[in-house]
C-alpha positions in Angstrom: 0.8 -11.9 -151.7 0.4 -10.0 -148.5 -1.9 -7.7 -148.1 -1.0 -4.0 -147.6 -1.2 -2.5 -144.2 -4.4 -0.5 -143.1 -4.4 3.1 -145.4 -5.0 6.2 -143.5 -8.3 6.5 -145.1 -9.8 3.3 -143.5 -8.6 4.9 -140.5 -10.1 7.9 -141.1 -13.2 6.5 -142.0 -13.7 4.9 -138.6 -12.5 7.8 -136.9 -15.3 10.4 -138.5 -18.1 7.0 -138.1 -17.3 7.2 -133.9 -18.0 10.9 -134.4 -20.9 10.6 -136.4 -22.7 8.5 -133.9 -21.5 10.5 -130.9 -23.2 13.4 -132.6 -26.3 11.4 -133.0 -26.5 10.8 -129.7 -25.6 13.5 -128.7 -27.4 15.7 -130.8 -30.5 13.8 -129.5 -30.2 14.2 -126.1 -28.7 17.6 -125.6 -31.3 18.9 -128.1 -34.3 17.6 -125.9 -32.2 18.9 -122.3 -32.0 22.4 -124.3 -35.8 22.4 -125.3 -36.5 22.5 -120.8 -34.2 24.8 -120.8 -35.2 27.1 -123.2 -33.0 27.1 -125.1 -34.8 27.3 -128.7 -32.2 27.9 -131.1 -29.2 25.7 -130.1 -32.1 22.6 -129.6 -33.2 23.3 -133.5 -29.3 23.2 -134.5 -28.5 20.2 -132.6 -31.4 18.4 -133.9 -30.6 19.8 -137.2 -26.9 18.3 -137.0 -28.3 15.1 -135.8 -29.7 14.4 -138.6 -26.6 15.5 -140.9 -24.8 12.7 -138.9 -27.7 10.3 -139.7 -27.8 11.1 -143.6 -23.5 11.0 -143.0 -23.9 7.7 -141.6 -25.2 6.0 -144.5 -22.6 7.1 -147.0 -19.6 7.2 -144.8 -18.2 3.7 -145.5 -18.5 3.8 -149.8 -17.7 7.3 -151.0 -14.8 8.0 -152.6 -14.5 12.1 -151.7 -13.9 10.8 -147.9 -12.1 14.3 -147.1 -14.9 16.4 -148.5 -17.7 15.0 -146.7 -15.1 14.9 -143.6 -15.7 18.6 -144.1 -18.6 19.6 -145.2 -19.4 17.5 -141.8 -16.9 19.5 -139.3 -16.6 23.3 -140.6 -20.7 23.4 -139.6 -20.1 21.0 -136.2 -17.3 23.4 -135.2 -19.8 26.6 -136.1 -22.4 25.7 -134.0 -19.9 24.7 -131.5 -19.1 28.8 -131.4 -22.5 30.1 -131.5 -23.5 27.6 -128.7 -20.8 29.5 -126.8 -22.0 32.9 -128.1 -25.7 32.3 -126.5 -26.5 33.7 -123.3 -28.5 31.1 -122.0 -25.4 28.3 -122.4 -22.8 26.8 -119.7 -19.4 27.8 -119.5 -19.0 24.2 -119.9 -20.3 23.9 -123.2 -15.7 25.3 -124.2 -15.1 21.7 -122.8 -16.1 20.7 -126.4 -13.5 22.9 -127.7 -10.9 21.8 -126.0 -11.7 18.4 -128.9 -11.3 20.4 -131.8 -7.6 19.8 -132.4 -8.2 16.1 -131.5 -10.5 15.9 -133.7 -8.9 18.0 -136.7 -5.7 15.9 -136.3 -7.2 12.5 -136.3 -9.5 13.5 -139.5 -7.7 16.0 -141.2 -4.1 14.8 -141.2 -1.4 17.2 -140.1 -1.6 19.9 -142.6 -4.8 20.4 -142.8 -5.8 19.4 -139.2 -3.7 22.0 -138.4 -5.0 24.8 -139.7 -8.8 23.6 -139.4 -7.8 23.6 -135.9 -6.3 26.6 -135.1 -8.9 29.0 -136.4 -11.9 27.2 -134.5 -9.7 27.2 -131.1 -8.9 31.0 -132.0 -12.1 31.8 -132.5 -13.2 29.7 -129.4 -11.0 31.5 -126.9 -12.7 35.1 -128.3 -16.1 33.7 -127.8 -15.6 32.4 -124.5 -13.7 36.1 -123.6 -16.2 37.8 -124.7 -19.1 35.6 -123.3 -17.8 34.7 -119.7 -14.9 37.3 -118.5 -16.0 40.0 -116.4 -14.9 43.1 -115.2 -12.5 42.0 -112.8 -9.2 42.4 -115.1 -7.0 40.3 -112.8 -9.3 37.5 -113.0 -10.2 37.6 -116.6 -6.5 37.7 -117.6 -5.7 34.3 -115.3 -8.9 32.8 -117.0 -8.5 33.4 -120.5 -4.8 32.5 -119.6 -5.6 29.1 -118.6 -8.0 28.4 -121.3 -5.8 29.3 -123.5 -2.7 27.4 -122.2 -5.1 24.4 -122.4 -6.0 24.7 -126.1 -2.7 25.1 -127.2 -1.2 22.2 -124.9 -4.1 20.2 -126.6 -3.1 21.6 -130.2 0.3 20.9 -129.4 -0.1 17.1 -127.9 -2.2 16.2 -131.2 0.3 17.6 -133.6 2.8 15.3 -131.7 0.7 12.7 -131.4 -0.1 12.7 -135.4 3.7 13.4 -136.6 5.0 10.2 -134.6 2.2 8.5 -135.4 2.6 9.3 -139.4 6.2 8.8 -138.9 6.0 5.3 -137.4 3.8 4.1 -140.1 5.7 5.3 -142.9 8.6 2.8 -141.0 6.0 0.3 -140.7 5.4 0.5 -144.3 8.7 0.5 -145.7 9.7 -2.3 -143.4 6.2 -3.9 -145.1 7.5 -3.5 -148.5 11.4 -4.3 -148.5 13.1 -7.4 -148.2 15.1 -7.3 -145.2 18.6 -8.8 -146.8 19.1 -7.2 -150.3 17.1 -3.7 -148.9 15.2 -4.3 -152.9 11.5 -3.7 -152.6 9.3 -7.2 -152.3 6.6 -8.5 -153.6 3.9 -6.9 -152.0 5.8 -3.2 -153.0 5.6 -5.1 -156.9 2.3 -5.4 -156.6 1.5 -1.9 -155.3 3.3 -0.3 -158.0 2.5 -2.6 -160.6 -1.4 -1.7 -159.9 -0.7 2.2 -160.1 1.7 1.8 -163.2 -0.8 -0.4 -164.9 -3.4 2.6 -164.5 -1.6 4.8 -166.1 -0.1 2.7 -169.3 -3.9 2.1 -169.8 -5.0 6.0 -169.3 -1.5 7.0 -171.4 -1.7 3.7 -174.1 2.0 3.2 -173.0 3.6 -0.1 -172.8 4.7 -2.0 -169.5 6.9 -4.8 -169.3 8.5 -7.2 -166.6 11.2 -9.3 -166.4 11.5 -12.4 -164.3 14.9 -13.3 -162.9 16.5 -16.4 -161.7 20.1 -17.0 -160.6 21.8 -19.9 -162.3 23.1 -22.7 -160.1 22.0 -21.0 -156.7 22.1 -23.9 -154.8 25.3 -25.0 -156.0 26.4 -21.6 -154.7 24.8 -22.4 -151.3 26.3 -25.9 -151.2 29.6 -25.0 -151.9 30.6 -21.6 -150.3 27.9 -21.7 -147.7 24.7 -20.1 -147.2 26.5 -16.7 -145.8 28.0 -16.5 -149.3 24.3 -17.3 -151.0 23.1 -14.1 -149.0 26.3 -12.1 -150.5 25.3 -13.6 -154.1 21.7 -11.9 -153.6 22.9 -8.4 -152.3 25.6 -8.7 -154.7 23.3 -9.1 -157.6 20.7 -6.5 -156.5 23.6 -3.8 -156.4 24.7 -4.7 -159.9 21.7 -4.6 -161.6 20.2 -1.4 -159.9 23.1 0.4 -161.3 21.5 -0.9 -165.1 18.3 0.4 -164.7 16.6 3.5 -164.9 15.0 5.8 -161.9 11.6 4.6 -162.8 12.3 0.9 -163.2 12.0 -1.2 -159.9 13.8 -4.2 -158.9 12.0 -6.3 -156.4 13.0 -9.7 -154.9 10.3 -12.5 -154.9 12.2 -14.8 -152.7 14.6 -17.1 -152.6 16.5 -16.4 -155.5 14.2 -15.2 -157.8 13.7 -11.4 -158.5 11.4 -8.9 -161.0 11.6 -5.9 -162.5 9.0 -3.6 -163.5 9.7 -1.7 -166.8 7.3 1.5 -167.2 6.7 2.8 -170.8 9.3 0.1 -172.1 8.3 -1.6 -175.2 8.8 -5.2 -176.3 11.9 -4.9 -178.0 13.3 -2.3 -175.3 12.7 -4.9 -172.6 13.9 -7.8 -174.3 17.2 -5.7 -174.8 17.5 -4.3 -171.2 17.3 -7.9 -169.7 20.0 -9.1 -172.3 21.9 -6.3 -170.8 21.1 -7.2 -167.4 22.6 -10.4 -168.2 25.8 -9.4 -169.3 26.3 -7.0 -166.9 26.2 -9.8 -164.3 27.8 -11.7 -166.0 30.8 -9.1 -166.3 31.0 -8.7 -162.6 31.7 -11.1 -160.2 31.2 -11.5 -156.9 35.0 -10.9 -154.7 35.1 -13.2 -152.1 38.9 -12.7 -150.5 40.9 -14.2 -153.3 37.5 -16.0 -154.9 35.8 -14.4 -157.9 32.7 -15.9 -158.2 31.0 -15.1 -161.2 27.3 -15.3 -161.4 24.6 -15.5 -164.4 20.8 -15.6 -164.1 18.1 -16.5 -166.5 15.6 -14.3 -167.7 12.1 -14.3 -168.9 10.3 -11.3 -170.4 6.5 -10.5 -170.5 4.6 -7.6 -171.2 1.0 -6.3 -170.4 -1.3 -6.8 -172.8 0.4 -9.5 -175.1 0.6 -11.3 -172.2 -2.3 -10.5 -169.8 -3.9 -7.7 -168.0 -2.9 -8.6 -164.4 0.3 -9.0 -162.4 -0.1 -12.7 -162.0 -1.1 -12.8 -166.0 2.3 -11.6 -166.2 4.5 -13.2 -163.4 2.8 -16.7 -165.0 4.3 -16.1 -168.8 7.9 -14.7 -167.7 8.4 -17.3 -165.4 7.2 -19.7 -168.1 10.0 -18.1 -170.3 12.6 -18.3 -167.9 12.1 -21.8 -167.1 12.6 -22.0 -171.2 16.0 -19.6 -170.7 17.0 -22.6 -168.0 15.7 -25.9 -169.7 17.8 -24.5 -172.7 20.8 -23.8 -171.1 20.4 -21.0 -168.8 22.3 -17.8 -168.8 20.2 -16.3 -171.6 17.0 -14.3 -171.7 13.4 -15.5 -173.2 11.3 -12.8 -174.6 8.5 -14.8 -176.1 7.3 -18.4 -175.9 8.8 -19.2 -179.6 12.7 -19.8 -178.6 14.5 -18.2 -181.3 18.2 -17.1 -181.9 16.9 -13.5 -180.9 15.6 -15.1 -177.5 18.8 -16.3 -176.1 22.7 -16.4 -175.7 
């Protein structure tokens, strides 16, 4: 199976471990420059917040509250960022450090929340560095703090553009990830993504959850005859006519080639074993228009179901498969719902 594409939270966790050792550093060096300058205070926070980021560092990759700690981290960073402004002994150049929040908030946060994080610390920026560094000349001050605050927004503004595209393109990314590109069903890699969530919560609910393994009868024969344009017609055709069968929650994935699965949430045994019986005859019912061809189509099934049959996905893909090369050895065009072939089991 492929793996799934890098989460946002692997990201983020890389993003906030740059920042944690940039404030080490950091921390380190500006806290010793600040003790020759006399600067008592902002030396004791800096060393403080060094050794937040050190403490940070070591728990960073392996908790699970990732967006917690990601606060807990910047709402003080951000704090001393304004009282650094706020002390009289500090450079004007200590607002360049500012002008990262939104950067920052963005690449940490997410949109929503980066958003808002950001825009009170950059508010309260610009009225700490009006109050600390205008003067009297009202001219002046107004181009300053007009400049400044240009700046921060064009900064708040590039990030927030920056993060939609960037959430945007991998939401594309993702659903080109997890589809197959001819029938538009989901693939396997979506299968086993869902499966894993589903299978959560029919063990947190003690619900059932079943899947159905599909093959099309005589597919090569198909490919053979009417070409492989037509084959690719067959698989569309029979992902359209089944979809309209199943419920919202079920999912309909194609494996490849001409094989396909369906996940059935909170289905029991028997309700499976009916649904893919109806699957069957719906296909069966409707064939494939080809100009003046009809082409009709049948598949064989095999049903398996979590728990009976295993705990994992492959547990499961491994019995209905095994039941559905039953359905085929024994005819094909019927569905197998257990390894005893019975009259209930087939057509």
């Amino acid at each position: 199976m492929s793996e799934p594409l890098e989460s946002n939270e692997h990201h983020r966790r890389r993003v906030l471990k740059a920042l944690l050792w940039t404030t080490l550093v950091g921390g380190i060096f500006f806290g010793i420059l600040n003790i020759f300058n006399g600067v008592w205070m902002l030396s004791a926070l800096e060393g403080f917040y060094a050794c937040v980021s050190l403490a940070l560092l070591r728990i960073v990759d392996r908790t699970p509250r990732l967006r917690f700690w990601t606060l807990v981290y910047l709402l003080p960073f951000f704090s001393i960022m304004m009282a650094a402004l706020l002390l009289t002994k500090t450079s004007y150049t200590v607002f360049a450090w500012i002008q990262t929040i939104p950067i920052i908030c963005y690449l940490m946060l997410g949109l929503r929340i980066g958003s808002r994080v950001a825009a009170v610390f950059v508010i309260l920026g610009l009225v700490a560095f009006n109050y600390r560094f205008t003067g009297h000349n009202s001219i002046t001050d107004i181009l300053v703090i007009s400049n400044v605050a240009l700046a921060s927004l064009a900064m708040m503004l590039f990030s927030h553009i920056y993060e939609r595209s960037r959430m945007d393109n991998e939401r594309r990314l993702l659903e080109l990830a997890s589809t197959d590109s001819l029938t538009g069903l989901a693939n396997r890699m979506k299968l086993s993504e869902v499966f894993a969530r589903e299978q959560a919560h029919a063990q947190r609910n003690a619900t059932p959850l079943a899947l159905i393994f599909i093959d099309i009868d005589h597919f090569k024969y198909i490919n053979d005859q009417h070409g492989h344009d037509t084959g690719d017609k067959a698989l569309c055709h029979l992902g359209h006519v089944l979809n309209e069968r199943l419920r919202s929650t079920d999912m309909l994935c194609r494996l490849g080639g001409e094989e396909f699965a369906v996940l059935l949430p909170n289905t029991s045994p028997k309700q499976a074993a009916e649904l893919a019986e109806s699957l069957r005859l719906r296909l069966q019912d409707s064939p494939l228009q080809l100009g003046e061809i009809r082409l009709t189509m049948t598949l064989s099934a095999g049903v398996a179901y979590l728990g009976r049959d295993g705990k994992s996905l492959d547990d499961l893909m491994r019995a209905a498969d095994r039941r559905t090369y039953m359905a085929k050895r024994n005819g094909r065009n019927q569905v197998v719902s257990s390894d005893e072939l019975t009259a209930d089991n087939h057509v």
